[in-house]
C-alpha positions in Angstrom: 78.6 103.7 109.5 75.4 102.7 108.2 74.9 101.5 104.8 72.9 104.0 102.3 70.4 101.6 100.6 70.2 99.2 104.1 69.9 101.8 106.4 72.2 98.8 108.6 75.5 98.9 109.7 78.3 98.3 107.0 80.3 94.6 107.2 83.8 94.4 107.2 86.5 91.5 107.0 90.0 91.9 108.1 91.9 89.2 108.1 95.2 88.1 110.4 93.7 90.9 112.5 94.6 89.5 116.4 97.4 92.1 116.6 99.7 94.4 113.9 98.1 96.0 111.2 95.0 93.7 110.9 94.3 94.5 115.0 94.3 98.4 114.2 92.6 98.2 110.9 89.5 96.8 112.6 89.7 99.4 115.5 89.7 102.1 112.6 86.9 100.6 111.0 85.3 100.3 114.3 85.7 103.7 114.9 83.7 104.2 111.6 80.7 102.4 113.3 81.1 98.8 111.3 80.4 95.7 112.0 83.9 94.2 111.8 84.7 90.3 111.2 87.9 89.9 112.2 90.0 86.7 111.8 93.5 85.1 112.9 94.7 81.5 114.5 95.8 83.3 118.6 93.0 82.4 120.8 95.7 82.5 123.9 98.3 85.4 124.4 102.1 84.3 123.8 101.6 82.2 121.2 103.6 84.8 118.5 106.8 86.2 119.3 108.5 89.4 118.6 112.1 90.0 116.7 113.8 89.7 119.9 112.2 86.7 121.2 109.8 88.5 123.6 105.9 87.6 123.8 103.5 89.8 121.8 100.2 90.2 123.0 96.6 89.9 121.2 93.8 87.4 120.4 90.9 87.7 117.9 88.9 88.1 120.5 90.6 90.8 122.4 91.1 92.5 119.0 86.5 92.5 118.4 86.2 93.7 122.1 88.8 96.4 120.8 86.4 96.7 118.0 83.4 97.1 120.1 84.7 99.5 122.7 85.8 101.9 119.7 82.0 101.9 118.4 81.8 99.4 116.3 80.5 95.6 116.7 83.6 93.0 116.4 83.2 89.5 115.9 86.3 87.4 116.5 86.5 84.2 114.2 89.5 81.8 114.8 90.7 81.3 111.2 93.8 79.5 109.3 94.1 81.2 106.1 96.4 78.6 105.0 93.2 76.2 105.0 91.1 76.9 102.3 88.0 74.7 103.9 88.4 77.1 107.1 88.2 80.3 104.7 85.0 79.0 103.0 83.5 78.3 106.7 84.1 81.8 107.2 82.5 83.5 104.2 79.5 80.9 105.0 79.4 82.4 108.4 79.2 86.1 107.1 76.9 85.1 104.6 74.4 83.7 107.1 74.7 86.0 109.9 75.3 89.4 107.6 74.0 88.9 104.8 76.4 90.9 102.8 79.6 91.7 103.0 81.2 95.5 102.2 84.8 95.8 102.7 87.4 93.1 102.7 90.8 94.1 103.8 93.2 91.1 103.3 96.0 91.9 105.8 96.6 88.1 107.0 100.7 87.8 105.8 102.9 84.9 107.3 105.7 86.8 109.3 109.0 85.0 109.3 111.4 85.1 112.2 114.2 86.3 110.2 112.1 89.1 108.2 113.9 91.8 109.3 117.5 90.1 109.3 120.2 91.8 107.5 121.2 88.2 105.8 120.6 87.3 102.0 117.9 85.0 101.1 119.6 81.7 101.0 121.2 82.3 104.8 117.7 82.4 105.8 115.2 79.2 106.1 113.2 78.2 103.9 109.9 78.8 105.6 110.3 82.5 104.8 108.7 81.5 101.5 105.6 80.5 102.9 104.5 84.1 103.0 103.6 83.1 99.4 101.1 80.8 100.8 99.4 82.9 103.7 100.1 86.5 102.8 99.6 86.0 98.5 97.6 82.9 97.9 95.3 83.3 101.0 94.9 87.2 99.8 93.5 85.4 96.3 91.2 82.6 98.2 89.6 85.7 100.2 89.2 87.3 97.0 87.7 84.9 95.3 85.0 84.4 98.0 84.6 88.0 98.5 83.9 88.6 95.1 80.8 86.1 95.2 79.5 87.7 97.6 80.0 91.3 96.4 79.4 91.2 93.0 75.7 90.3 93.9 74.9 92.7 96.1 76.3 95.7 93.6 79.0 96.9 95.4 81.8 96.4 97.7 85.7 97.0 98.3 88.1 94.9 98.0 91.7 96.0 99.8 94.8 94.4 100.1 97.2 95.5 102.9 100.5 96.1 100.7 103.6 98.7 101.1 106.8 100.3 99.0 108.7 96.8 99.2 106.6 95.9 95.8 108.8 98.9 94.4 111.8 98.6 96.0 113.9 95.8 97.9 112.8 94.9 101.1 113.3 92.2 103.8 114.3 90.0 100.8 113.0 88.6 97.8 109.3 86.7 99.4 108.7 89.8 101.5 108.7 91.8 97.8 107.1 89.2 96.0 104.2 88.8 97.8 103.7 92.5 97.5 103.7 93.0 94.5 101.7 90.0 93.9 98.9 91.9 95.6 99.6 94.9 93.7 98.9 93.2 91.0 96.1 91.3 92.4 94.1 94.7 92.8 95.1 95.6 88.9 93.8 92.5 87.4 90.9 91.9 89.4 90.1 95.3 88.4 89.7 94.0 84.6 87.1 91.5 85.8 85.3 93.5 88.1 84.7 96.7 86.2 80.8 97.7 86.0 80.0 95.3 88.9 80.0 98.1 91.3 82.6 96.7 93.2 86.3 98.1 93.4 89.6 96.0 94.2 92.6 98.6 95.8 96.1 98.2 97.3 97.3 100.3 99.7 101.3 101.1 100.7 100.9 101.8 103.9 103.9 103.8 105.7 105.5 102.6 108.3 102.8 101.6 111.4 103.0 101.9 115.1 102.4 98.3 115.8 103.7 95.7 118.4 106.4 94.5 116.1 107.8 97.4 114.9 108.0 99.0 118.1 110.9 96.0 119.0 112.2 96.4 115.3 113.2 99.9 116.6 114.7 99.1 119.9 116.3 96.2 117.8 117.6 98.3 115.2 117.8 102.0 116.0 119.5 103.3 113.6 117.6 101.8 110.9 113.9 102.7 112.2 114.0 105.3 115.0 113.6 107.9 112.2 110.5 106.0 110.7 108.5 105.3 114.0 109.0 109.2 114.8 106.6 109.6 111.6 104.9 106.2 111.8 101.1 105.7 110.7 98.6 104.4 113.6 97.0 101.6 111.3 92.9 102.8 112.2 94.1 105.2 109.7 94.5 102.9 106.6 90.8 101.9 107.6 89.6 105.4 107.8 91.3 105.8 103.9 89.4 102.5 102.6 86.4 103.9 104.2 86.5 106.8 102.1 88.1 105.1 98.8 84.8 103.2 99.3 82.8 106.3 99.1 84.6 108.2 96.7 82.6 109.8 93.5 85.3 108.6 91.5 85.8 105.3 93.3 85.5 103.6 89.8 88.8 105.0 88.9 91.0 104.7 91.9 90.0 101.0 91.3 93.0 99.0 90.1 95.3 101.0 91.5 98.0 100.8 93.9 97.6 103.9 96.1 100.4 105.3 98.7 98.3 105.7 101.8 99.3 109.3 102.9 98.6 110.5 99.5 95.1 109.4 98.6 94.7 110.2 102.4 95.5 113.9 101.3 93.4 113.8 98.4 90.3 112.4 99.7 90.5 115.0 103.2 91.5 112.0 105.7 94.2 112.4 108.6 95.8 110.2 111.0 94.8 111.3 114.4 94.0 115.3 112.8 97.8 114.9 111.4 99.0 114.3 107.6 101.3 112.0 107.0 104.7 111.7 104.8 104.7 109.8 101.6 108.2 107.9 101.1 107.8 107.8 97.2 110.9 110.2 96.7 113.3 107.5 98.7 111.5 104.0 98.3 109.7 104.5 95.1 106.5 104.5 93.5 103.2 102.3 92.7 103.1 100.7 88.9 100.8 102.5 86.4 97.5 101.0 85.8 98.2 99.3 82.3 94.9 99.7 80.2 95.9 96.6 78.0 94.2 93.3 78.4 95.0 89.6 76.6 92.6 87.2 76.9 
């Protein structure tokens, strides 16, 4: 998709992007035609394992071929988003070989072992914090650089990659902390980005057909077979920031934390020609934009 004042194609960033979410996000947005940055640390296969101890596949670089053969033009970056030095290399790189910088889409999230264990917090190890470091901080570092780039140029979206466990509980207390740090994230940058032309989102995505959840349902049946049967392909949370982006009242939706399926609905964009099911009735809903500000 070209750009309407550059005639070029538009630049996104999607971070933690060699498989899961992040790997289909950038398909989506290759789909769209972008050019489509896409970062994460697996340069060889088998170095991430699933919930039951099996090898998952996908690199960086196998994700911007994935990008490229869907339409687009990927280019892989091997990135720790835990190092702040390697995330300024990054936005250096875009900056000299792009020139500008549309969407950002920070999906990079530490995944703990034990996510998905059915233990309280304290019977798990203490590394399952650190998605506080890569998954919260490393969404705010992005940001940060994102925004200096952005705000120049007069528009842009920032997205974070978020779900219902900032409303309700979910694979324990760091799991819903760091979403709803991003929630909030989107809310407050919000404030300091209005009238810059550039709009900060998070999106609860539904339950998505990716390598790990596909052994989280052959590992626990009972408790996901019914979600999977209804799951999201992930391209489709980059075909709804896509059109967020391009919305007339994409001033508005700014701030907000949006449930994908619905603002899906609203702005006319499906999943593979199929709608799909909001879970707001059973896992909750987004906070309310709060128009109070203290300095």
């Amino acid at each position: 998709m070209a750009d309407e004042q550059t005639g070029r194609a538009k630049v996104a960033l999607v971070t933690g992007a060699s498989r899961g979410a992040g790997r289909g996000i950038a398909r989506g947005f290759g789909e769209l035609g972008y050019t489509v940055y896409v970062t994460g640390r697996t340069i060889t296969p088998g170095d991430a394992k699933g919930w039951d101890g099996s090898v998952l596949p996908g690199t960086v670089s196998e994700t911007a071929a994935e990008v490229t053969a869907a339409g687009g033009t990927g280019i892989a970056v091997v990135c720790d988003h835990g190092d702040d030095a390697q995330v300024a290399a990054l936005f250096d790189r875009i900056a000299r070989e792009a020139g500008r910088l549309d969407v950002l889409v920070n999906n990079a999230t530490y995944i703990h072992p034990q996510l998905i264990e059915k233990k309280p917090f304290w019977d798990k190890d203490l590394s399952a914090v650190d998605i506080l470091n890569v998954g919260l901080r490393s969404a705010y570092v992005a940001s940060w650089y994102a925004a200096r780039m952005m705000v120049p140029q007069g528009r842009g979206t920032i997205a974070f990659g978020s779900s219902f466990g900032g409303s309700c509980y979910m694979h324990g207390p760091a799991y819903g902390a760091q979403k709803a740090g991003i929630d909030k994230f989107a809310h407050d940058m919000e404030h300091d980005l209005r009238g810059t032309g550039v709009i900060a989102v998070s999106i609860w995505m539904g339950p998505l057909v990716t390598e790990r959840s596909l052994i989280a349902r052959d590992t626990n049946p009972e408790q996901y077979e019914g979600f999977i049967a209804t799951a999201e392909n992930p391209e489709f949370t980059a075909h709804i920031i896509d059109a967020i982006g391009a919305a007339p009242d994409r001033a508005a939706l700014s701030g907000q934390t949006l449930i994908g399926a619905e603002i899906a609905r609203d702005l006319g964009v499906t999943d593979r020609g199929k709608e799909r099911p909001s879970y707001r009735a059973m896992l909750g809903s987004p906070h309310a934009k709060n128009p109070a500000a203290v300095y």
